[in-house]
N, C-alpha and C positions, 0 to 999 in steps of 0.2 A: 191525805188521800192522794193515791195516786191515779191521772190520767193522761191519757195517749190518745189525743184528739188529732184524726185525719180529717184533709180535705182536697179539693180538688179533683175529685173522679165526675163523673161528667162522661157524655153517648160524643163518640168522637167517628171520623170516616178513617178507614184503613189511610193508612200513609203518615195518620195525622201524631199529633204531639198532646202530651199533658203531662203536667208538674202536678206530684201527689204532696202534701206535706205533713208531716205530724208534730206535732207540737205538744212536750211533756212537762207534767206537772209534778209537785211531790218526789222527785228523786233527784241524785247528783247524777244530774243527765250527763254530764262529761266521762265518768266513768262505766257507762253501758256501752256494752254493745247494741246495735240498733240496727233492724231488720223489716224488711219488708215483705210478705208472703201472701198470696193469693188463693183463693176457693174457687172452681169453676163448679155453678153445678152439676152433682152427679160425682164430681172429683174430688182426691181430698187436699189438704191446703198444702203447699209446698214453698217451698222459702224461694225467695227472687233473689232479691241482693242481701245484703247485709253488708255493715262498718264497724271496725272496731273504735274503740276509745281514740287509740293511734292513728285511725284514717283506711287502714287499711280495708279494701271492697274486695268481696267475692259476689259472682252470679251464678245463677242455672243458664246452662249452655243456651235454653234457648233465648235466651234477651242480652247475650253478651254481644256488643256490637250498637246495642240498639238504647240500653237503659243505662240511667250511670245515676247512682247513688253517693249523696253529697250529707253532710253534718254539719251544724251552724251551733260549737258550744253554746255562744257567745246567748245566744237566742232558744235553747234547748229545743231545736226544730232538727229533721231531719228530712229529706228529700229524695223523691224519687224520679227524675227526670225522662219520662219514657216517649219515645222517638221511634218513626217506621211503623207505626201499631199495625198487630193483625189481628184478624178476627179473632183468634184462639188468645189472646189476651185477654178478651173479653173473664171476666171475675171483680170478686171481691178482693179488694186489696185492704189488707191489715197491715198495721205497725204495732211492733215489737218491741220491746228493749228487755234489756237481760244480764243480768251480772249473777257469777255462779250459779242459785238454787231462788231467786229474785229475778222472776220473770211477766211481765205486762203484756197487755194487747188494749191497742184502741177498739174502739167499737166497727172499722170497716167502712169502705168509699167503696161504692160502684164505679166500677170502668166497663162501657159497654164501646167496642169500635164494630160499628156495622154501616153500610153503606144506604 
């Protein structure tokens, strides 16, 4: 069975910081890709970052700068270190992983940043 258990989301003050983490079960976590994607409500869910197996990070414009997405084969954890928060960050953050047509979601952390 597979699962993709986040943590870390948490009501934080603008400026502030939080490490999201997901941690997977059931698959050869080293060869997914692994992605992060958020729901505001009202919005629909849009991809933050993403890593490939190789390491390689993409963002959406608006948290480049600010989030940096990390991979821990060793630990099938994947990380999303987010820095500078603004309100509009506020959402549900999901973890992903994904190979070809072999796609997961954890169940979702709250991140609220409001003052």
């Amino acid at each position: 069975q597979v699962q993709l258990v986040e943590s870390g989301g948490g009501l934080v003050q603008p400026g502030g910081s939080l490490r999201l983490s997901c941690v997977a079960s059931g698959i050869i976590f080293r060869f997914y890709t692994m992605g992060w994607y958020r729901q505001a409500p009202g919005k629909q869910r849009e991809l933050v970052a993403a890593i490939t197996k190789d390491g390689s990070a993409n963002y959406v414009d608006s948290v480049k700068g600010r989030f940096t997405i990390s991979r821990d084969n060793a630990k099938n954890t994947v990380y999303l270190q987010m820095n500078s928060l603004k309100p509009e960050d506020t959402a549900v953050y999901y973890c992903n992983g994904g190979i070809y047509s072999d796609v997961h979601w954890g169940q979702g952390t709250q991140v609220t940043v409001s003052s």
